[in-house]
C-alpha positions in Angstrom: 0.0 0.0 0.0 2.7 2.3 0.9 3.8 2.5 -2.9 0.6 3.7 -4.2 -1.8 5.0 -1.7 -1.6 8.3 -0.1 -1.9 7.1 3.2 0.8 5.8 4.9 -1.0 3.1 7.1 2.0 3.0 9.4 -0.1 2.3 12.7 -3.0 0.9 14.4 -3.8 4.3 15.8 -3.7 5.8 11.9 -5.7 3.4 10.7 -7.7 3.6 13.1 -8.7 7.2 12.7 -9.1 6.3 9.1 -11.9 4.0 10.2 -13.7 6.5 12.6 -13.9 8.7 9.2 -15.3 6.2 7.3 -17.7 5.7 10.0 -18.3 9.3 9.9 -18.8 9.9 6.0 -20.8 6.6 6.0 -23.3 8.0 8.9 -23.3 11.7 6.6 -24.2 9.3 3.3 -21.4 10.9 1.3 -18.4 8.2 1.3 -19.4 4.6 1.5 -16.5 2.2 2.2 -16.6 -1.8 2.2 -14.5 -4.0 3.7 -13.5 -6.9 1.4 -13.3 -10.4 3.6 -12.8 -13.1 3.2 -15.9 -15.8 3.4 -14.2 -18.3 4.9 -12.5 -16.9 7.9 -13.9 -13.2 7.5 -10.3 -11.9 6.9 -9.5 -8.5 5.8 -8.3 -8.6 1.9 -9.2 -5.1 1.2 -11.3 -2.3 1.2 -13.6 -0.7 -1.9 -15.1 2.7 -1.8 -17.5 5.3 -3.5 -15.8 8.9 -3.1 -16.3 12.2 -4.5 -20.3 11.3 -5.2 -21.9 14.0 -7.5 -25.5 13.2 -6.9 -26.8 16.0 -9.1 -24.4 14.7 -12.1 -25.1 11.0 -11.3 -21.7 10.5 -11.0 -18.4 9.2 -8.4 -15.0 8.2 -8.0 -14.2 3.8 -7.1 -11.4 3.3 -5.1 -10.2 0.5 -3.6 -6.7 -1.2 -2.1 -5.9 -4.9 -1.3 -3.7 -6.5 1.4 -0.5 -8.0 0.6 -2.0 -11.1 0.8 -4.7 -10.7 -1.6 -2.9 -9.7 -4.5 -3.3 -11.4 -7.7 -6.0 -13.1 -7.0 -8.2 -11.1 -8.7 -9.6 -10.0 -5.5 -9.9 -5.8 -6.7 -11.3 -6.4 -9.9 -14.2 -8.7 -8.4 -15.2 -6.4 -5.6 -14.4 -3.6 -8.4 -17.0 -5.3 -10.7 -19.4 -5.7 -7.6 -19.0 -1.9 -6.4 -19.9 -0.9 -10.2 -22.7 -2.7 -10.9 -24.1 -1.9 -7.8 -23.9 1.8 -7.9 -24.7 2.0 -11.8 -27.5 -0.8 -12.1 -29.1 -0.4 -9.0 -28.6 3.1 -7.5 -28.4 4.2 -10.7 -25.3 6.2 -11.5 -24.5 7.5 -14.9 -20.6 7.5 -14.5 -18.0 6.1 -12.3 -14.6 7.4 -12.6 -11.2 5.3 -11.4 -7.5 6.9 -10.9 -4.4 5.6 -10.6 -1.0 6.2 -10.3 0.3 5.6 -14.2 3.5 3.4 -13.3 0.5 1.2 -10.7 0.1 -1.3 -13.8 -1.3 -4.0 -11.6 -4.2 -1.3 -11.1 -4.6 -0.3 -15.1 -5.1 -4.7 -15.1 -8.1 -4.2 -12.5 -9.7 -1.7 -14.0 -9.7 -3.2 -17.6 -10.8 -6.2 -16.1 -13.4 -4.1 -13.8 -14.7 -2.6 -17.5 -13.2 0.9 -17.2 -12.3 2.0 -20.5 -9.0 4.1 -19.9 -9.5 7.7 -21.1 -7.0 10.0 -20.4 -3.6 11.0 -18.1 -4.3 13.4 -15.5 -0.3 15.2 -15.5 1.0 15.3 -12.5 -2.4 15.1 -10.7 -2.0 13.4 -6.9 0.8 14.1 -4.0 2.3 11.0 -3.0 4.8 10.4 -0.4 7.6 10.4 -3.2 6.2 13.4 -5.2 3.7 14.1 -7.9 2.2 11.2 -9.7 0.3 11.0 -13.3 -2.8 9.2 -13.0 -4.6 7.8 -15.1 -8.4 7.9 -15.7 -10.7 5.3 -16.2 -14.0 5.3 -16.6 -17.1 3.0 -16.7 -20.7 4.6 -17.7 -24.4 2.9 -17.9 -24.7 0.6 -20.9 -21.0 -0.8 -20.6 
């Protein structure tokens, strides 16, 4: 996570607080966040989230991370998949956008196989802990 996610997750405490705002934005209805499990032992394999919701456009971000050891399993892209169809066939969102860092490839794999069409490079668009990053933008819209 450290490589590509803002956050630094480098204690309990700060993660933590990361979950009291979740709570917080979930109670407000303007950030959902799932947990990822797994069904057999309820295990943490990662987190997927709806941020920056545009109600009046119909539209929000996806974001998501995975533990280390959920990785390639295709863990992201299912609960990716889920998320989307969710907030486009049932709640009824016209467009749901997904960034990442340009040099994550293993995330431009699970949004391709999440069925966001890549559209664009956003230049030196998100603060990281080792500098600016180019991200690039996906997209997934009703009728995909």
């Amino acid at each position: 996570m450290h490589q590509w996610y803002v956050r630094a997750a480098d204690s309990v405490d700060e993660v933590g607080g990361w979950i009291e705002e979740w709570l917080k934005a979930w109670a407000e209805e303007r950030a959902p966040q799932w947990a990822v499990v797994d069904a057999d032992d309820d295990r943490l394999l990662g987190r997927v989230a709806l941020r920056e919701i545009h109600l009046d456009g119909a539209m929000a971000e996806v974001a998501y991370w995975t533990t280390a050891r959920a990785r390639g399993q295709g863990v992201a892209a299912r609960a990716t998949t889920t998320l989307a169809r969710w907030a486009l066939d049932d709640i009824g969102f016209h467009r749901l956008e997904l960034l990442h860092a340009v040099r994550n490839e293993a995330s431009c794999r699970v949004a391709a196989k999440a069925g966001f069409r890549l559209e664009g490079t956003k230049r030196s668009s998100v603060l990281h802990r080792d500098g600016r990053h180019d991200m690039h933008l996906h997209a997934r819209v009703q009728g995909d």
